[in-house]
C-alpha positions as CSV (number, residue, x, y, z in Angstrom):
1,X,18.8,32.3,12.7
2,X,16.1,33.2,15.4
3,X,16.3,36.3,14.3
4,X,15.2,35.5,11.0
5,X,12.6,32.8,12.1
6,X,10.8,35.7,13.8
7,X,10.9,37.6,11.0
8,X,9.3,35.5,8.5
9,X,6.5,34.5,11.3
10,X,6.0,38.3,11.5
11,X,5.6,38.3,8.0
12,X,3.4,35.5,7.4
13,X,1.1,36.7,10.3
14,X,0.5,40.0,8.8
15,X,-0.4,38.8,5.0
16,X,-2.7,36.4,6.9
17,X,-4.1,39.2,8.3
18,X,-4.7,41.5,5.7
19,X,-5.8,38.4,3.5
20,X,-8.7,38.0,6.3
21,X,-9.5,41.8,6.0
22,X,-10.0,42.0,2.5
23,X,-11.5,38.6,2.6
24,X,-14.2,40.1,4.6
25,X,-14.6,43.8,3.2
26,X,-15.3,41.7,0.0
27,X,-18.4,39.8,1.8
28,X,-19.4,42.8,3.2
29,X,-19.5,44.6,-0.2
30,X,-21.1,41.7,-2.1
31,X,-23.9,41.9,-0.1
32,X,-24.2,45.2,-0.1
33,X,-24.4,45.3,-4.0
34,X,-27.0,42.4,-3.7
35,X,-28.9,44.4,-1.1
36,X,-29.2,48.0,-2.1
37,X,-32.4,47.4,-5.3
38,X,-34.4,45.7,-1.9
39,X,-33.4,48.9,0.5
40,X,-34.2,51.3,-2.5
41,X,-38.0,49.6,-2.7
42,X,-38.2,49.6,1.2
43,X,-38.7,45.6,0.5
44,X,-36.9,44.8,3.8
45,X,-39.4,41.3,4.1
46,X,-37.1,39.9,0.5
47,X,-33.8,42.0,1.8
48,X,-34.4,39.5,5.0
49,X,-34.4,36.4,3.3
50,X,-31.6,37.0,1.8
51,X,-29.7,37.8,4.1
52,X,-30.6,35.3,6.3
53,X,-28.3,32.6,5.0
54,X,-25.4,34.9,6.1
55,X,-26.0,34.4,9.5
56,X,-23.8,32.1,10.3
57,X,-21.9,32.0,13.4
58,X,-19.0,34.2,12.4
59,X,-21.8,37.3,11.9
60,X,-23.3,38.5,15.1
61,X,-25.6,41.2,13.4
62,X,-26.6,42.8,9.9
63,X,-27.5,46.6,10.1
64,X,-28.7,49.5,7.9
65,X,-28.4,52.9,8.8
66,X,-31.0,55.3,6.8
67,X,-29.0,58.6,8.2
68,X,-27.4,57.8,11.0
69,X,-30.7,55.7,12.1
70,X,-31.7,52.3,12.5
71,X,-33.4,51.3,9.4
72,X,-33.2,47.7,9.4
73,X,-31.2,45.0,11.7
74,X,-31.3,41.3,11.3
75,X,-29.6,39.8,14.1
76,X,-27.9,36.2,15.1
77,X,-29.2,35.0,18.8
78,X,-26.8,32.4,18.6
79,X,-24.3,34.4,18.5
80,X,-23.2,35.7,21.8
81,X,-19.8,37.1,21.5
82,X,-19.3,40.3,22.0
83,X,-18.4,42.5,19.1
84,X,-15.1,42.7,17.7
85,X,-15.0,43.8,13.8
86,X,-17.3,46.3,12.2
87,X,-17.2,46.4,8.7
88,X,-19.5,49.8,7.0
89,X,-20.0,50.8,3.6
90,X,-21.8,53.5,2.3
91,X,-24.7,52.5,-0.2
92,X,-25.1,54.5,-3.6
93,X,-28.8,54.9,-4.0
94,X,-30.4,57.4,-5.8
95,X,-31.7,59.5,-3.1
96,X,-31.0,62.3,-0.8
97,X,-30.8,60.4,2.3
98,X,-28.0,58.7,3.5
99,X,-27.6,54.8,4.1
100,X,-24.9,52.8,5.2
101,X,-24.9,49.2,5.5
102,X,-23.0,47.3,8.9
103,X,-22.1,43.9,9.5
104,X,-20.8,42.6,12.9
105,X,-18.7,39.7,13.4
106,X,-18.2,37.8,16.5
107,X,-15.4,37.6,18.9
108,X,-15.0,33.3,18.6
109,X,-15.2,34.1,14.6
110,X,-12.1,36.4,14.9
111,X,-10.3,34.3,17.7
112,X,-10.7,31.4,15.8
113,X,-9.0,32.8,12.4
114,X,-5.9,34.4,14.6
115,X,-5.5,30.9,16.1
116,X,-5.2,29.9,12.9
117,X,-2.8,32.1,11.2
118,X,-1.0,32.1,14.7
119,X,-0.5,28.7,13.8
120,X,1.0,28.7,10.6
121,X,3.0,31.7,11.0
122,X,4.7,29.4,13.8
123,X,5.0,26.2,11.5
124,X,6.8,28.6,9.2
125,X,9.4,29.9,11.1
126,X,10.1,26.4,12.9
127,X,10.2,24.9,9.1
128,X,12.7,28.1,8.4
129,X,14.7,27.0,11.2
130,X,14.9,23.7,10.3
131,X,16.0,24.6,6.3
132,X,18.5,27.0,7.6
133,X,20.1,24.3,10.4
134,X,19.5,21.5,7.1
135,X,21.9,23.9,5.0
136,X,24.4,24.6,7.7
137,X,24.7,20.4,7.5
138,X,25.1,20.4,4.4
139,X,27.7,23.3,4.2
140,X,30.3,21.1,6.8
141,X,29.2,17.9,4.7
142,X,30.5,20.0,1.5
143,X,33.4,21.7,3.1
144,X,34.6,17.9,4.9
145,X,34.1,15.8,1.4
146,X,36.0,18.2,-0.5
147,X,39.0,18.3,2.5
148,X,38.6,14.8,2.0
149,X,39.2,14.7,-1.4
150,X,42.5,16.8,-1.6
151,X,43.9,14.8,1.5
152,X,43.7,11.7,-0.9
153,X,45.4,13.2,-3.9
154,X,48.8,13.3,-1.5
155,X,48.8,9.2,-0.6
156,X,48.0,8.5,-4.0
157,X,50.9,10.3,-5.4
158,X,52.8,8.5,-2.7
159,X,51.7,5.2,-3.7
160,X,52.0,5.6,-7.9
161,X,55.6,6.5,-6.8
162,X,55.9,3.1,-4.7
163,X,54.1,1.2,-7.7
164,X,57.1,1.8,-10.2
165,X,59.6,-0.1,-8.0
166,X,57.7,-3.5,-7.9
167,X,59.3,-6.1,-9.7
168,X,55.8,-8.4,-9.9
169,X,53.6,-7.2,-12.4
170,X,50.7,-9.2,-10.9
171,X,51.2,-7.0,-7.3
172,X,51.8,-3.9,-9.6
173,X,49.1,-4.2,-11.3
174,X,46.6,-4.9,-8.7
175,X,48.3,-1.9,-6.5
176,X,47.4,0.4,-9.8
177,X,44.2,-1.0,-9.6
178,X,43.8,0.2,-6.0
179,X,44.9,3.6,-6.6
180,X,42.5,4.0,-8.9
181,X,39.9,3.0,-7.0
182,X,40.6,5.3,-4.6
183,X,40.8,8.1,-6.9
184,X,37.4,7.2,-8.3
185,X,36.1,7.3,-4.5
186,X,38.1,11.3,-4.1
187,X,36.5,11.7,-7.4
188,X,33.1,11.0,-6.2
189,X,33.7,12.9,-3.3
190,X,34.9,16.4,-4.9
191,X,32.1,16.2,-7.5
192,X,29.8,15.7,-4.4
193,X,31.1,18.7,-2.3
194,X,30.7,21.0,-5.9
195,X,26.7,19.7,-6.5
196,X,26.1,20.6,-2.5
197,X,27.3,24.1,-3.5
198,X,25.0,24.7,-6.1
199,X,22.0,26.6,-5.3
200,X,20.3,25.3,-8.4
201,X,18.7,21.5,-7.8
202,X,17.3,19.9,-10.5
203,X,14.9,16.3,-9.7
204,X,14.9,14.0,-11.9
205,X,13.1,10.4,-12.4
206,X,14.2,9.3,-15.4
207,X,17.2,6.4,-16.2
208,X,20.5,6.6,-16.6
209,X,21.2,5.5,-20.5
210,X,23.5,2.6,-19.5
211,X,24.3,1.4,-23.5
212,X,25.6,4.4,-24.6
213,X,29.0,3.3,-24.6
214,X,31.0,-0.3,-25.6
215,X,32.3,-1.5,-22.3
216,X,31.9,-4.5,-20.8
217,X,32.6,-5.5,-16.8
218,X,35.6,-8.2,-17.8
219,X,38.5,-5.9,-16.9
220,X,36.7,-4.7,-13.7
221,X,36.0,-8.3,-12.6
222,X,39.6,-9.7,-13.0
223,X,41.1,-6.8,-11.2
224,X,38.2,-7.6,-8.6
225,X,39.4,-11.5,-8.8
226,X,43.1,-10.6,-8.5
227,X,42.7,-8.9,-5.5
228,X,41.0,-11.3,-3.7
229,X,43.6,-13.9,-4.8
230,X,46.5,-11.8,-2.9
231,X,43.7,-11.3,0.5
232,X,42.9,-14.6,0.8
233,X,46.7,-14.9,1.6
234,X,45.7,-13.1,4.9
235,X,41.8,-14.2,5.1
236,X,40.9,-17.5,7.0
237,X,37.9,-17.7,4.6
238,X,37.8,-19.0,0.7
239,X,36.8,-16.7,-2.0
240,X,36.5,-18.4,-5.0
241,X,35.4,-16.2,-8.7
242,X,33.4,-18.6,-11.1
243,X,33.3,-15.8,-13.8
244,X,31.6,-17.1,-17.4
245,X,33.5,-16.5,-20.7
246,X,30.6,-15.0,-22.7
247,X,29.8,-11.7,-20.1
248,X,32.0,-9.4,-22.6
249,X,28.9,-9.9,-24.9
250,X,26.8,-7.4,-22.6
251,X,28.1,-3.6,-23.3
252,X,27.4,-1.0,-20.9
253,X,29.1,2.5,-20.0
254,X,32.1,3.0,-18.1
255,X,29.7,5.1,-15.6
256,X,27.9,2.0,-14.5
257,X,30.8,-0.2,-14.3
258,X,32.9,2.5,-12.2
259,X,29.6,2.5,-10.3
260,X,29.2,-1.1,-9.8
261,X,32.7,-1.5,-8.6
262,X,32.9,-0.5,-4.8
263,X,29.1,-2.1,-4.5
264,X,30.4,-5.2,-5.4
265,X,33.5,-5.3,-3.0
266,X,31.5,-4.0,-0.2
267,X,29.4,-6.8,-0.5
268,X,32.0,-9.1,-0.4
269,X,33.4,-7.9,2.2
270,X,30.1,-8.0,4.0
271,X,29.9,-12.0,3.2
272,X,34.3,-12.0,4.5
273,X,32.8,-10.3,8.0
274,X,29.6,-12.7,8.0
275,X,31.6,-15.8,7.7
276,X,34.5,-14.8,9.7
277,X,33.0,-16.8,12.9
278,X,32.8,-20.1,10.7
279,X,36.1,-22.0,10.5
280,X,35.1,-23.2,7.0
281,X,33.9,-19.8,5.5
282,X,33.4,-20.0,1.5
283,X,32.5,-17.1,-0.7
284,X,31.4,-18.0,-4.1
285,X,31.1,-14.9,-7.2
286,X,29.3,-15.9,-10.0
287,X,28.6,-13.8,-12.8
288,X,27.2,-15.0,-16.1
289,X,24.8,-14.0,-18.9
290,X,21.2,-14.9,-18.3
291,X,18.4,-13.6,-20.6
292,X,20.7,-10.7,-22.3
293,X,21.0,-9.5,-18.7
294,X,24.2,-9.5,-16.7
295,X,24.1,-11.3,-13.3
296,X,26.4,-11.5,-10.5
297,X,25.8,-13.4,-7.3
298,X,27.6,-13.5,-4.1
299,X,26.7,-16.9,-2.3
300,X,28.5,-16.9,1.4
301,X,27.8,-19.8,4.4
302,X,27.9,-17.5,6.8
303,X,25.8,-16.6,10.0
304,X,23.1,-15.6,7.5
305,X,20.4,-12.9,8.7
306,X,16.4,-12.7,10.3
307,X,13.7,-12.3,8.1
308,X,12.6,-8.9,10.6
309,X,16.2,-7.5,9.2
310,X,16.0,-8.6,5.7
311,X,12.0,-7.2,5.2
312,X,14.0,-3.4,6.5
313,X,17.1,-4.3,4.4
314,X,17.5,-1.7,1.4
315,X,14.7,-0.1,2.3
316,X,15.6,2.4,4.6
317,X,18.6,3.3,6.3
318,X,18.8,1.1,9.1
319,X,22.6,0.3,10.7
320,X,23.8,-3.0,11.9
321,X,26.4,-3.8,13.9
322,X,28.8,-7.2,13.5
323,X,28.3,-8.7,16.9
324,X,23.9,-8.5,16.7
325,X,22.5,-11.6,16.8
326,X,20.2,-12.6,13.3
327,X,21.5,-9.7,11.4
328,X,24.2,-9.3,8.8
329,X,27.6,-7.8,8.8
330,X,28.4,-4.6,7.4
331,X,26.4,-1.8,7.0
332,X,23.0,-1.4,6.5
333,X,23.1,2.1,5.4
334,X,25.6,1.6,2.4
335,X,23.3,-0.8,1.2
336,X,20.1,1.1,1.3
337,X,22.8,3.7,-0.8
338,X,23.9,0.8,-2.7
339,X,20.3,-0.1,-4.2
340,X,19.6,3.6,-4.4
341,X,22.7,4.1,-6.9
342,X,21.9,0.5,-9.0
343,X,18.2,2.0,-9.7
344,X,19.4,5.2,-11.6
345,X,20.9,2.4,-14.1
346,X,17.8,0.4,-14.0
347,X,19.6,-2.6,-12.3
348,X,18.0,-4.6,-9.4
349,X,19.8,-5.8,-6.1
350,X,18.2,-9.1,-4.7
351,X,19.0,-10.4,-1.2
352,X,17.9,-13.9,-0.2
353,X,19.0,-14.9,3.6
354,X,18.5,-17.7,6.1
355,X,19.6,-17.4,9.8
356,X,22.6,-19.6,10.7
357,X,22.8,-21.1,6.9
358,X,23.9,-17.5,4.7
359,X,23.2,-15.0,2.2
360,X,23.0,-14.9,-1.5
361,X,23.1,-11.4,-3.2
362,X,22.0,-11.3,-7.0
363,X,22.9,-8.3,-9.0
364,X,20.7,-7.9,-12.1
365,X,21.7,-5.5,-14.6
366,X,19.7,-5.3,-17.5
């Protein structure tokens, strides 16, 4: 990797380089073209004024050679450098002597420009370094998610096996449920280790079309209900589902619903960890029609969160612990993902929060 960093710097250094070369063989010749109709006249009082402007402080001195001799110089006093570049071309003119016009450029002129390309040539080959050490990340990332994702498959087997011999359909069906889910999670993760590998990215803005397909989110929300029915068994909180009889109006696609799954759990599971210091914990989930938009709220009494927290929450990836004081359970990161993955489908994730009375989350797909 260092090798190759040094490489590309060398390389970027030397097309600077040359770029400044020609760059300034093409001044040089430009105003030789512009100069040689005054030096053919001997009119060196107009050849002066033009050339005056070009006496800047990268040029130390302009000179014309009539055969070998000094025929005209126009120097820069403020320049004081000593001389570093001399760029000469001969002049086509008509006659039998021989001209040649010089210009000189200063030492800080050509410093200056080497700092420069110094400069970027090192910005390049630390921005190759970190690509190459991004890549290598995102390699192990690949190779662990798609590990991962085959280690599932053998539990899974396991547990369709184990779902066969339950007698209650109500515990079989939920278990099926499960699996599934967690199929749909080694799913996501194989088809995430196979984009990593591509070396073709393509960016898009645009929105997921989310009504191209007739499905609505009752089955997912009873299997969602049903599960907490058999937790609360073990939980010291109450999770109660107030789901209205009218949401199989709104159609969406089984993407979003698949999608929506796991972000709704999680943040029930956020409001189960935020409550579990209150002895009389309630989670409420309300989903119901409102405006030909689907809405689904999770309402929890719990230890609530700081306004600092919430202004950060969803917005960037911040991570907080269980046991900080005037911040939320669970993980701030999955949300920040959370909101992320709801915006490709054009739905919105609102969070309203007070410290020591809870949090309402509103999911607002449109």
């Amino acid at each position: 990797m260092k090798k190759l960093s040094l490489l590309v710097a060398i390389l970027v250094f030397v097309i600077l380089n040359v770029s400044l070369h020609f760059f300034l063989l093409r001044q040089v010749q430009t105003l030789r073209e512009a100069s040689q109709t005054f030096i053919l006249f001997q009119d060196y009082n107009t050849l002066k004024n033009l050339l005056l402007p070009s006496l800047q402080n990268s040029v130390k001195k302009i000179t014309i050679l009539k055969n070998d001799h000094i025929e005209f110089e126009l120097g820069n006093s403020n320049v004081i450098n000593v001389l570093v570049n001399v760029f000469d071309s001969q002049l086509s003119l008509n006659t039998s002597d021989k001209y040649k016009f010089q210009i000189e450029y200063s030492l800080g002129f050509i410093l200056i420009w080497q700092l420069l390309i110094l400069s970027v040539a090192s910005l390049t080959a630390f921005a190759t370094i970190l690509f190459v050490e991004q890549q290598d990340r995102k390699n192990k990332v690949s190779e662990m998610a798609q590990k991962l994702a085959h280690d599932i498959r053998s539990p899974i087997s396991t547990l369709n096996l184990i779902s066969v011999k339950i007698e209650n359909e109500d515990i079989k069906d939920l278990q099926l449920s499960v699996v599934k889910q967690i199929n749909q999670i080694a799913d996501e993760l194989l088809k995430y280790s196979q984009n990593s590998n591509q070396t073709k990215i393509k960016f898009s803005d645009s929105k997921i079309d989310i009504h191209s397909e007739n499905v609505d989110f009752t089955e997912m929300l009873k299997n969602l209900q049903k599960e907490y029915i058999f937790k609360s068994i073990a939980l010291k909180q109450i999770v109660e589902f107030n789901i209205s009889s009218d949401i199989s109006k709104y159609k969406t696609s089984k993407q979003l619903v698949d999608t929506a799954y796991p972000i709704i759990n999680n943040l029930i599971q956020n409001s189960i960890e935020a409550t579990s210091v209150s002895v009389s914990g309630l989670i409420e989930i309300k989903v119901f029609l409102h405006k030909n938009c689907l809405v689904i709220q999770i309402i929890d009494n719990g230890k609530g969160m700081s306004k600092e927290f919430l202004s950060k929450l969803g917005h960037s990836k911040i991570s907080h612990g269980k046991n900080n004081d005037g911040g939320m359970s669970g993980n701030g990161i999955a949300l920040y993902n959370a909101k992320s993955d709801l915006n490709k489908y054009g739905a919105k994730l609102n969070i309203q929060s007070e410290l020591g009375k809870g949090t309402k989350v509103e999911l607002i797909f449109s």
